[in-house]
PyMOL Python script that loads the backbone (N, CA, C, O; Angstrom):
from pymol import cmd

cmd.read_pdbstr("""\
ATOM      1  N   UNK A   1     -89.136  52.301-143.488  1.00  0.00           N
ATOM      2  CA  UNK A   1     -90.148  51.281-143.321  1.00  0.00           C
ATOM      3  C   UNK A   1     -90.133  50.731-141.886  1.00  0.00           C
ATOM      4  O   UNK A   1     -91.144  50.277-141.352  1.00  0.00           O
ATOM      5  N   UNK A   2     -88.927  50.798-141.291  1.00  0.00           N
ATOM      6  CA  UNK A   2     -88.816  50.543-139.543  1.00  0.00           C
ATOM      7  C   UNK A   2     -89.215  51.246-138.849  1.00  0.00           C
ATOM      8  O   UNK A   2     -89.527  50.983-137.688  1.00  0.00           O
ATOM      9  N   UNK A   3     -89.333  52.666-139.569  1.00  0.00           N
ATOM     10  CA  UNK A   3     -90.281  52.888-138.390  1.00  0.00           C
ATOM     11  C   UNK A   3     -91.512  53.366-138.236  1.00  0.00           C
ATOM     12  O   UNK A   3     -92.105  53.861-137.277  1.00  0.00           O
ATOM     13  N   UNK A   4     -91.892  53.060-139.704  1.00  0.00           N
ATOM     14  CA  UNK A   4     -93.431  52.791-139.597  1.00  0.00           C
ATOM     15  C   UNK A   4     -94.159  52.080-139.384  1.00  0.00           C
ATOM     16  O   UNK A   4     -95.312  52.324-139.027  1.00  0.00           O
ATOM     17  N   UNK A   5     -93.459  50.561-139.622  1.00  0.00           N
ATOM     18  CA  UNK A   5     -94.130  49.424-138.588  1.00  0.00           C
ATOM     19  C   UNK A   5     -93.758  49.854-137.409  1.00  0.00           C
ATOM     20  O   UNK A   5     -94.804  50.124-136.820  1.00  0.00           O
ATOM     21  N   UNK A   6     -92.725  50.105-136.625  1.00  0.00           N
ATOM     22  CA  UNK A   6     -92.473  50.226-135.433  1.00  0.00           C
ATOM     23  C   UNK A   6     -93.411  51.329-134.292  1.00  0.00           C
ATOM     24  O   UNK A   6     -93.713  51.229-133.103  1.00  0.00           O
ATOM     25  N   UNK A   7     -93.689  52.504-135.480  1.00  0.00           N
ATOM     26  CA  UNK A   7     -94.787  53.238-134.934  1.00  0.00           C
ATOM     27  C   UNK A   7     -96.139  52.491-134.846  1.00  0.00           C
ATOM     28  O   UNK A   7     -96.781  52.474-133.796  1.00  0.00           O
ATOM     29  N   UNK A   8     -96.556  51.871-135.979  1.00  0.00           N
ATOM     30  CA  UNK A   8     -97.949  51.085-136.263  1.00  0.00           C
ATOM     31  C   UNK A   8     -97.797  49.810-134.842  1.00  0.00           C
ATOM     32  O   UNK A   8     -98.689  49.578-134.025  1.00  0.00           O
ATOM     33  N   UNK A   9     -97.155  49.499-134.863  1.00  0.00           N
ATOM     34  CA  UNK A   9     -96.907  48.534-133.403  1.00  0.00           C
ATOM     35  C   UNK A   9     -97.058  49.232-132.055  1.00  0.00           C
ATOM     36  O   UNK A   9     -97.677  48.704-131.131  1.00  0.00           O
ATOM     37  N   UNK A  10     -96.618  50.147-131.984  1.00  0.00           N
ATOM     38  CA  UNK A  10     -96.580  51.005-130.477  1.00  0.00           C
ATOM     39  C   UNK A  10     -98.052  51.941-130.504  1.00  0.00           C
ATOM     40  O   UNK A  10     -98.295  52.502-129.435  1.00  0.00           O
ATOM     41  N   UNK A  11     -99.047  52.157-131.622  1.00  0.00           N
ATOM     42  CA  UNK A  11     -99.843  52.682-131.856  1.00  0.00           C
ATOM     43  C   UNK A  11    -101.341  51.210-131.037  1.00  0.00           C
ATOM     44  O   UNK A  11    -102.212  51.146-130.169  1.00  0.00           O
ATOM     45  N   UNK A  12    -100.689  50.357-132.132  1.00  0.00           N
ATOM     46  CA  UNK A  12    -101.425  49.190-131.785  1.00  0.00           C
ATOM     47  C   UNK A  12    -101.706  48.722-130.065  1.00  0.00           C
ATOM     48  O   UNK A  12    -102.720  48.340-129.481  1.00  0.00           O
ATOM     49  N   UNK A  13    -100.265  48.966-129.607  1.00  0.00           N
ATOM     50  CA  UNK A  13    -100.125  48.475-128.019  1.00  0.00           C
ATOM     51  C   UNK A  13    -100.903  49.526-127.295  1.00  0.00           C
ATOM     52  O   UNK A  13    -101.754  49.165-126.481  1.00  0.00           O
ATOM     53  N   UNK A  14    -100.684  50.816-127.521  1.00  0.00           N
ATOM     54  CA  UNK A  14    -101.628  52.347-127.019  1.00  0.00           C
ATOM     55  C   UNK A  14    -103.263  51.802-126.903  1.00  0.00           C
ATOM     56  O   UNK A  14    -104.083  51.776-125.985  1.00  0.00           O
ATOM     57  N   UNK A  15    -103.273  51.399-128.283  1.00  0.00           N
ATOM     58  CA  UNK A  15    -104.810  51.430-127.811  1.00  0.00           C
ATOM     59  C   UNK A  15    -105.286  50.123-127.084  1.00  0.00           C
ATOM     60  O   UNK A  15    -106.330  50.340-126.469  1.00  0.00           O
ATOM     61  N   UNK A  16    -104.883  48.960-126.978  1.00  0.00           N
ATOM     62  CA  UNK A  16    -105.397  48.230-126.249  1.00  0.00           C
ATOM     63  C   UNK A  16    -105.160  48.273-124.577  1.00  0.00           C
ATOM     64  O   UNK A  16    -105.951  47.844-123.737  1.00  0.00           O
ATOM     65  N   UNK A  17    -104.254  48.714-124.405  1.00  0.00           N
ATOM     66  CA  UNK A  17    -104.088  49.482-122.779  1.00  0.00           C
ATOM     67  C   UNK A  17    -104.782  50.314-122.109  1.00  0.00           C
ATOM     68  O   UNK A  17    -104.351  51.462-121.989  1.00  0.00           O
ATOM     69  N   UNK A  18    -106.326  49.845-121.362  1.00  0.00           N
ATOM     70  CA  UNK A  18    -106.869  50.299-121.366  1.00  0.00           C
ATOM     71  C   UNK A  18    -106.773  51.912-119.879  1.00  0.00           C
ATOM     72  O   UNK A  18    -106.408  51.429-118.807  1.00  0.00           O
ATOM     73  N   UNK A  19    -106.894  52.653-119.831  1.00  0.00           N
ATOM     74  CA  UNK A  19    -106.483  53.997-119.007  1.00  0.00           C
ATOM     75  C   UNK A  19    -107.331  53.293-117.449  1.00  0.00           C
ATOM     76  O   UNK A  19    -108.485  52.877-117.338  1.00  0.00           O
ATOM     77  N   UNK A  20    -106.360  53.371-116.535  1.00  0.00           N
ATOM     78  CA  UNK A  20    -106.900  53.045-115.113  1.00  0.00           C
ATOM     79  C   UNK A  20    -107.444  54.035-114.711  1.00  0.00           C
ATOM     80  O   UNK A  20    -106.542  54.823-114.426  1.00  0.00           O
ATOM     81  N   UNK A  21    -109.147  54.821-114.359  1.00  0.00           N
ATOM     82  CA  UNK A  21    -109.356  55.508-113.383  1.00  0.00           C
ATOM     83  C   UNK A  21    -109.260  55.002-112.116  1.00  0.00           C
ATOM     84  O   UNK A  21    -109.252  53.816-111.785  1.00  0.00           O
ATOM     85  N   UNK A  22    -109.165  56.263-111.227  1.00  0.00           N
ATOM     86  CA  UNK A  22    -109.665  56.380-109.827  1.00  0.00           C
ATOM     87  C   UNK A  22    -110.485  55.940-109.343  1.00  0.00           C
ATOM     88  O   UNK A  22    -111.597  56.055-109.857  1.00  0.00           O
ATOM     89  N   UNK A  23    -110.347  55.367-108.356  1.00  0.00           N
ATOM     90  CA  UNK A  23    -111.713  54.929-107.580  1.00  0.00           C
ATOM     91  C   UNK A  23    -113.175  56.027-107.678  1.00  0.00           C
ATOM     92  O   UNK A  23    -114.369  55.729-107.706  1.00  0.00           O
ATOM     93  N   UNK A  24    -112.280  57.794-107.724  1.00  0.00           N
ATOM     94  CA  UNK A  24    -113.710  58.254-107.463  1.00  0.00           C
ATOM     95  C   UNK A  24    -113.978  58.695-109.006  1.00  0.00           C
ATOM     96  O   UNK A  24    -114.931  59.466-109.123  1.00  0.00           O
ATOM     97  N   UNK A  25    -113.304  58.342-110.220  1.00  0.00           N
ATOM     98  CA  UNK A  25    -113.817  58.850-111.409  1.00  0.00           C
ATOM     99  C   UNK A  25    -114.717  57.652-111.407  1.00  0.00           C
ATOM    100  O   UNK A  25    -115.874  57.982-111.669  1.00  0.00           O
ATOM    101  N   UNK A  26    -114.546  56.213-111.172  1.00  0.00           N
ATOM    102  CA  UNK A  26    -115.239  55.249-111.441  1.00  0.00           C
ATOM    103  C   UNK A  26    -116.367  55.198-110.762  1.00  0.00           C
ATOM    104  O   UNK A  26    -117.113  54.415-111.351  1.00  0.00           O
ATOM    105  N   UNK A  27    -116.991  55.734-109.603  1.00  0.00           N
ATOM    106  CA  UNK A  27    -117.614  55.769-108.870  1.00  0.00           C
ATOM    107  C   UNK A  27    -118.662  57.158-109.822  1.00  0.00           C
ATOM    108  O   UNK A  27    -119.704  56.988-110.456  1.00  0.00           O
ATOM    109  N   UNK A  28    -118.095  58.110-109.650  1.00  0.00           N
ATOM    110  CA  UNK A  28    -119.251  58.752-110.400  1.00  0.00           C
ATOM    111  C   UNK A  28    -119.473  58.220-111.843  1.00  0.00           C
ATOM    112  O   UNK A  28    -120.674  58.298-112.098  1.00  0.00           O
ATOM    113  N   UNK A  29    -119.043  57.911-112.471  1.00  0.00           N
ATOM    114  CA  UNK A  29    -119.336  56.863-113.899  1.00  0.00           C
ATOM    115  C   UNK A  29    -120.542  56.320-113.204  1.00  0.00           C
ATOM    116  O   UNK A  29    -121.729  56.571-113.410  1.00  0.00           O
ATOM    117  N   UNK A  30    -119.929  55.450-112.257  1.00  0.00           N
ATOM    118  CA  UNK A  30    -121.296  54.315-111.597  1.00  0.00           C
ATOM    119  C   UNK A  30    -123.096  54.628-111.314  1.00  0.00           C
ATOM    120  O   UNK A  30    -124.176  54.038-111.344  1.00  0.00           O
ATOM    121  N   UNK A  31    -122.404  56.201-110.988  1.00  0.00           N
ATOM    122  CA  UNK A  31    -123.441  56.602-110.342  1.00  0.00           C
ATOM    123  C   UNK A  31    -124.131  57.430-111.470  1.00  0.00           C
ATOM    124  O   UNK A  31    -125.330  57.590-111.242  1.00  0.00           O
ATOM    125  N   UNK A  32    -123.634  58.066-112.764  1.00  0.00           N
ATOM    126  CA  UNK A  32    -124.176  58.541-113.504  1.00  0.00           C
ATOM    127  C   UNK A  32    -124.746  57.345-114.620  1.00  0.00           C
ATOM    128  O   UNK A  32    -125.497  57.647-115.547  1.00  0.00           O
ATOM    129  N   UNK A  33    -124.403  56.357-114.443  1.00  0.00           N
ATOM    130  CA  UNK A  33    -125.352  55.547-115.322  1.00  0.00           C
ATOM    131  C   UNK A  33    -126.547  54.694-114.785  1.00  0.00           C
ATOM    132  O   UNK A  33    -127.408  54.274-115.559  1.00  0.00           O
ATOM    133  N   UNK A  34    -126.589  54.358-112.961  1.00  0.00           N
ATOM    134  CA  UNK A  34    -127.155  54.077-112.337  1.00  0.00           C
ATOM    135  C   UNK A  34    -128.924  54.241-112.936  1.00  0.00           C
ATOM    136  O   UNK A  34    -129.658  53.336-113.333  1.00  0.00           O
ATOM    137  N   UNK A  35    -129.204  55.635-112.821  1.00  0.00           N
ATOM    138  CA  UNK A  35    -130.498  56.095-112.953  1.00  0.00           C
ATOM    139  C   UNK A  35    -131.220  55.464-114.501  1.00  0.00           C
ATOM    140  O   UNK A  35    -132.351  55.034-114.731  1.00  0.00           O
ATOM    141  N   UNK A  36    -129.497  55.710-115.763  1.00  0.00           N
ATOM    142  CA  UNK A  36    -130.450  55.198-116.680  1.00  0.00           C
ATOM    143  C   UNK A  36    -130.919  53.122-116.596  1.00  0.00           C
ATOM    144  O   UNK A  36    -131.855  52.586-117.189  1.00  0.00           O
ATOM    145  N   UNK A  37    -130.286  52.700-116.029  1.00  0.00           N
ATOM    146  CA  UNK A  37    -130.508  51.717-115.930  1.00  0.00           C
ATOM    147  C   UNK A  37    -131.666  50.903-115.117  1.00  0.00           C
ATOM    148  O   UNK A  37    -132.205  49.838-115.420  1.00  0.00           O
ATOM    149  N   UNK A  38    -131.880  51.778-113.947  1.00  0.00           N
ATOM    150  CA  UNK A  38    -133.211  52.078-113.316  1.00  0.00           C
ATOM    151  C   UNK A  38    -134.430  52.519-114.099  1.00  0.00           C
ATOM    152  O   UNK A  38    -135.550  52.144-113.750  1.00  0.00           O
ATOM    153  N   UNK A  39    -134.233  53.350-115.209  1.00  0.00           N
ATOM    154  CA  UNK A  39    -135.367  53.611-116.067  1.00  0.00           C
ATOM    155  C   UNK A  39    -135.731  52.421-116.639  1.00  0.00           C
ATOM    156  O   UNK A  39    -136.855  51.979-116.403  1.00  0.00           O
ATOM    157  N   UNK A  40    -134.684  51.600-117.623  1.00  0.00           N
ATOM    158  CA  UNK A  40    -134.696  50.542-117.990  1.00  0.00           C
ATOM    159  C   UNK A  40    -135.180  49.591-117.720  1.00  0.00           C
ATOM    160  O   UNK A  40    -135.946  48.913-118.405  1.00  0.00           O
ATOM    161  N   UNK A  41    -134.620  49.321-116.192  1.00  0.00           N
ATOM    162  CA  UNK A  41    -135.568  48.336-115.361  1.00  0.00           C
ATOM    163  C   UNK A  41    -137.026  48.232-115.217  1.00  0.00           C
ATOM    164  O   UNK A  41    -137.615  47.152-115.160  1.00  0.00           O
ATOM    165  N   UNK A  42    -137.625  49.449-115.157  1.00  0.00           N
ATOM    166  CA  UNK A  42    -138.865  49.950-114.660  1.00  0.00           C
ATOM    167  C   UNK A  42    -139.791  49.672-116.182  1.00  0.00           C
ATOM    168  O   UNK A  42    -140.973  49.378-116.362  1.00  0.00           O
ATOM    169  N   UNK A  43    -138.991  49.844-116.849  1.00  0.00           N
ATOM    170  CA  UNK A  43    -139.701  49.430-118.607  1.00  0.00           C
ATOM    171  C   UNK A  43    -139.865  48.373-118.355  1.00  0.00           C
ATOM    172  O   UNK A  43    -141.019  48.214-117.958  1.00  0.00           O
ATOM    173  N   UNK A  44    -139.150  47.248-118.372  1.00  0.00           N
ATOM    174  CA  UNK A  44    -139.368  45.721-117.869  1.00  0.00           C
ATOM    175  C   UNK A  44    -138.132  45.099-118.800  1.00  0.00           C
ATOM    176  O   UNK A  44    -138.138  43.881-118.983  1.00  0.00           O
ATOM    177  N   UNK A  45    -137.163  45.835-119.342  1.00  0.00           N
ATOM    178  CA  UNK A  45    -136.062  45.218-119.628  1.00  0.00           C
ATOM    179  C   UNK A  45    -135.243  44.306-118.476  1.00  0.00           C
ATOM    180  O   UNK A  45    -134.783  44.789-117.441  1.00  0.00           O
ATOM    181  N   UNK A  46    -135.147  42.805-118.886  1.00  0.00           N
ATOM    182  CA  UNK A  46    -134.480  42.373-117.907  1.00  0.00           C
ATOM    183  C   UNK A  46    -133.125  42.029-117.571  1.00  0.00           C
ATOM    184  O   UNK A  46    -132.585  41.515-116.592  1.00  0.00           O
ATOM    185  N   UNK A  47    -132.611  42.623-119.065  1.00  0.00           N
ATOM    186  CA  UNK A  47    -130.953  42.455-119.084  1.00  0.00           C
ATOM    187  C   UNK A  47    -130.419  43.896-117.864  1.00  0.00           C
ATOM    188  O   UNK A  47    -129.382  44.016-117.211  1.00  0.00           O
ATOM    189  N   UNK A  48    -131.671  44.819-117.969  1.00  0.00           N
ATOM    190  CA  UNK A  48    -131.424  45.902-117.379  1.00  0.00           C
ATOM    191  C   UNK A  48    -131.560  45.516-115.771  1.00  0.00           C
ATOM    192  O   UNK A  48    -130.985  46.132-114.873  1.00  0.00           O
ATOM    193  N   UNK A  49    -131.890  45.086-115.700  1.00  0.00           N
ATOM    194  CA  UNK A  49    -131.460  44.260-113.700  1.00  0.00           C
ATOM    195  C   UNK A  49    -130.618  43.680-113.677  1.00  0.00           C
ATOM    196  O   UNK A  49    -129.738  44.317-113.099  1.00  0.00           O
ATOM    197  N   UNK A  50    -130.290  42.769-113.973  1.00  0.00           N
ATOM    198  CA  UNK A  50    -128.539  42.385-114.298  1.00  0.00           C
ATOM    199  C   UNK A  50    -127.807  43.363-113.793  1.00  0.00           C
ATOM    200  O   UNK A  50    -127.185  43.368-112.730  1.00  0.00           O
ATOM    201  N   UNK A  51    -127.942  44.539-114.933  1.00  0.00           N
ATOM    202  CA  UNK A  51    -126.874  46.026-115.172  1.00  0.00           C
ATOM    203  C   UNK A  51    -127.099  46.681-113.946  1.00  0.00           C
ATOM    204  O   UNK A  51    -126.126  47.282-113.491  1.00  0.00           O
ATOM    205  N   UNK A  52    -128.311  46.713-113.201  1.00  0.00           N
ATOM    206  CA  UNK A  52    -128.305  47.702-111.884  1.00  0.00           C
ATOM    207  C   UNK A  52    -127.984  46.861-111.147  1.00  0.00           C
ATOM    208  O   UNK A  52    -127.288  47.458-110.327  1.00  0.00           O
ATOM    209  N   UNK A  53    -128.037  45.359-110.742  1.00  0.00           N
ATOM    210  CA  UNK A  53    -127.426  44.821-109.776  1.00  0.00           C
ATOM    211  C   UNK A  53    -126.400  44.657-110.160  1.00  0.00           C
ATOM    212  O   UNK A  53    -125.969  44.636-109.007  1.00  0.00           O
ATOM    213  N   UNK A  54    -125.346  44.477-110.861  1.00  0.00           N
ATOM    214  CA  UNK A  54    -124.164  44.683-111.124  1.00  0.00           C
ATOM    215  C   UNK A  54    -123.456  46.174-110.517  1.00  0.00           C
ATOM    216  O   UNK A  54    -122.468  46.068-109.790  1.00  0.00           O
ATOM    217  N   UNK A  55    -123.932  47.375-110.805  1.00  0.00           N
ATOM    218  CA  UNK A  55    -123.893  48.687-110.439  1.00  0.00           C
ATOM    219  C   UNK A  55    -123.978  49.001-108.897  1.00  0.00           C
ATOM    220  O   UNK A  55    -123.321  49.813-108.245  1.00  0.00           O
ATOM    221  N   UNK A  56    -125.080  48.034-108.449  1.00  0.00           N
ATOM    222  CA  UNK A  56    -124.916  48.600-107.046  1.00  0.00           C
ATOM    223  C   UNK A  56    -123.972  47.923-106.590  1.00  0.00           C
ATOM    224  O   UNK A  56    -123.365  48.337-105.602  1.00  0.00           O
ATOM    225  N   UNK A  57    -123.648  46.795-107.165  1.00  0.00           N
ATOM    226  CA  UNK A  57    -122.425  45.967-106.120  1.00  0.00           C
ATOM    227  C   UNK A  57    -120.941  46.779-106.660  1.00  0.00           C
ATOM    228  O   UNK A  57    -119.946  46.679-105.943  1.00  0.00           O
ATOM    229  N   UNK A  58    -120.872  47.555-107.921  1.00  0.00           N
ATOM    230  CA  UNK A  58    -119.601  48.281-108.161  1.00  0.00           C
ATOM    231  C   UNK A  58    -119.576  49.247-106.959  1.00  0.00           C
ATOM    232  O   UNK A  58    -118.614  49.300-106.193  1.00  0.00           O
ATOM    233  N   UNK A  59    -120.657  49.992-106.836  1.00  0.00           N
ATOM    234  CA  UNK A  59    -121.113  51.115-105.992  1.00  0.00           C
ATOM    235  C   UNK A  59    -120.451  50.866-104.823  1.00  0.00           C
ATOM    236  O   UNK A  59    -119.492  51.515-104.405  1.00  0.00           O
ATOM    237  N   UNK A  60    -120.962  49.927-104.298  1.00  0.00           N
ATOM    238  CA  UNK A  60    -120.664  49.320-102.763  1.00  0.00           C
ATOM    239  C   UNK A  60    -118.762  49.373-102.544  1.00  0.00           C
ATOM    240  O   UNK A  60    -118.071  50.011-101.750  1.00  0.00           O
ATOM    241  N   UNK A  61    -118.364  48.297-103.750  1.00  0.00           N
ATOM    242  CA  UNK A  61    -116.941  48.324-103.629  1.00  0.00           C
ATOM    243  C   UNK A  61    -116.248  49.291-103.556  1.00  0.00           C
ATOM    244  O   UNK A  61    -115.525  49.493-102.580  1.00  0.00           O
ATOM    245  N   UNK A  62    -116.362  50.490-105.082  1.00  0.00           N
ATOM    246  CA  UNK A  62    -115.725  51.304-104.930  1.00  0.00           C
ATOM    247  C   UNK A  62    -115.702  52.227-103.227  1.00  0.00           C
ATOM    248  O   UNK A  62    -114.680  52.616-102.660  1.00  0.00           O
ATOM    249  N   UNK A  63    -117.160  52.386-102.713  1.00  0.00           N
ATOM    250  CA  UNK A  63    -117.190  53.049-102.004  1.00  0.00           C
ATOM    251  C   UNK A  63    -116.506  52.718-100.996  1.00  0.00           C
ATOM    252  O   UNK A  63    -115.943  53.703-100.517  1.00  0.00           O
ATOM    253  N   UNK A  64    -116.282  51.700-100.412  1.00  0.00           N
ATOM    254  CA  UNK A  64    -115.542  51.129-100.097  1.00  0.00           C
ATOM    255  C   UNK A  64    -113.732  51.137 -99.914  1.00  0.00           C
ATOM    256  O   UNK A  64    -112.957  51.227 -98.962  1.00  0.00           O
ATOM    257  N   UNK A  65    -113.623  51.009-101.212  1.00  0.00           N
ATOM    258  CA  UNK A  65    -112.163  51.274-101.586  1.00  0.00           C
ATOM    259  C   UNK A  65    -111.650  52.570-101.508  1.00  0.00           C
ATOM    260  O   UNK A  65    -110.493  52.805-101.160  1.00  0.00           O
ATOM    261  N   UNK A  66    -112.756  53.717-101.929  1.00  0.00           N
ATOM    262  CA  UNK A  66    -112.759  54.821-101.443  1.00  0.00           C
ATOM    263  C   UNK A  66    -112.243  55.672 -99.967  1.00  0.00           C
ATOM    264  O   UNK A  66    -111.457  56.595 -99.755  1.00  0.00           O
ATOM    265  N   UNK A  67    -113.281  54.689 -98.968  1.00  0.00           N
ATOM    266  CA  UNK A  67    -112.800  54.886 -97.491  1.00  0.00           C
ATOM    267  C   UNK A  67    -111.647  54.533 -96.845  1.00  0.00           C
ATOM    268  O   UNK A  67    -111.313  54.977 -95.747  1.00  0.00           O
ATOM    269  N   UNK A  68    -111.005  53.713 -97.525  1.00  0.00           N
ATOM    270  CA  UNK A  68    -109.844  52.937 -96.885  1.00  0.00           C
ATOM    271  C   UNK A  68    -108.617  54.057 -96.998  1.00  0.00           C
ATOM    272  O   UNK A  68    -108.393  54.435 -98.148  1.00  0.00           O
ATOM    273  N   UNK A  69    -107.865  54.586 -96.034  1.00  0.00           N
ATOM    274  CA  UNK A  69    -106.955  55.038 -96.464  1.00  0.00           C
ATOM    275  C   UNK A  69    -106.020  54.547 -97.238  1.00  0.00           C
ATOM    276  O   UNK A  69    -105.916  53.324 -97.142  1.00  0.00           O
ATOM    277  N   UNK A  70    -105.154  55.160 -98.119  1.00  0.00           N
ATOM    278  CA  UNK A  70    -104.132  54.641 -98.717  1.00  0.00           C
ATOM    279  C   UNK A  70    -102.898  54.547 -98.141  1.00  0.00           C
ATOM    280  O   UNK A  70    -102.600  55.542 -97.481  1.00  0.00           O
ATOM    281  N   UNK A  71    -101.885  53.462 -98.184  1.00  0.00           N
ATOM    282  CA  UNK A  71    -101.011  53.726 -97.457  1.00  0.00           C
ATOM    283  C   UNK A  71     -99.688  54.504 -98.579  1.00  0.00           C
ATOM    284  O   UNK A  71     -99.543  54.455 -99.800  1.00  0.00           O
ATOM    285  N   UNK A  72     -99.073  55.032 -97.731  1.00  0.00           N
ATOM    286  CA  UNK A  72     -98.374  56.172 -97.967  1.00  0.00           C
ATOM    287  C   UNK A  72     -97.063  55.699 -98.271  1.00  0.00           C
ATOM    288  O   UNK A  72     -96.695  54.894 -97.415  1.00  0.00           O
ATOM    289  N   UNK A  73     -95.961  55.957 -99.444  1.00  0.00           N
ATOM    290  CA  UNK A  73     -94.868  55.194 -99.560  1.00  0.00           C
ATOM    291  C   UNK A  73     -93.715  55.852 -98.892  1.00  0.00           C
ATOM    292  O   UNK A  73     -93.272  57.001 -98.917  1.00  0.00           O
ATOM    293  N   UNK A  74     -93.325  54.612 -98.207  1.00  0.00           N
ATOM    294  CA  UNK A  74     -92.010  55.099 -97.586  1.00  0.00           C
ATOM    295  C   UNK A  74     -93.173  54.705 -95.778  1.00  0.00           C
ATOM    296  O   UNK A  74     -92.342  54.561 -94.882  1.00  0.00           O
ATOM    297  N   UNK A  75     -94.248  54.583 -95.345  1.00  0.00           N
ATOM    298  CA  UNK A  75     -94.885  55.109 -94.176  1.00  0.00           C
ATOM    299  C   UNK A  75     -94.717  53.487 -93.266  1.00  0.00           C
ATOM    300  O   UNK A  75     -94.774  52.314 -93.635  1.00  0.00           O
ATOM    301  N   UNK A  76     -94.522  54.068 -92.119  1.00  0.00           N
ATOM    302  CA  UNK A  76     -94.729  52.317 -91.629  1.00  0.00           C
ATOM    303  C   UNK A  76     -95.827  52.265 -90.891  1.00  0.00           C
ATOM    304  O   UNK A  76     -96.206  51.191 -90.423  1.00  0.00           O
TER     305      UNK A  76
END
""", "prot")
cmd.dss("prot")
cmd.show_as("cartoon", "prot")
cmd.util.cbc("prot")
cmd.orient("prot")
């Protein structure tokens, strides 16, 4: 029974941890939902401008964060 709660607990913690992408997996995410949200907009949904101005300002950052080199461990 210990360690089936104990599994059901570590199962529980798994899924709420959510997986960190990359700057550039997140960036194409950004950019592949971009367009539908632009359709959206153009319908006259207005929660859907929100969502593309939200998008372009992810856009901007990541790209951003993108350019910056990383610094290197151990590098001075």
């Amino acid at each position: 029974m210990l360690c089936l709660g104990l599994a059901a607990a570590l199962t529980a913690l798994t899924r709420s941890a959510a997986p960190i992408a990359s700057p550039g997996e997140q960036l194409s995410l950004v950019v592949q939902r971009m367009p539908f949200e632009a359709q959206n907009a153009l319908r006259g949904e207005v929660s859907a401008f929100d969502a593309l101005a939200k998008s372009a300002a992810r856009l901007k950052s990541l790209r951003a964060a993108i350019r910056v080199p990383q610094m290197q461990p151990g590098a001075s």
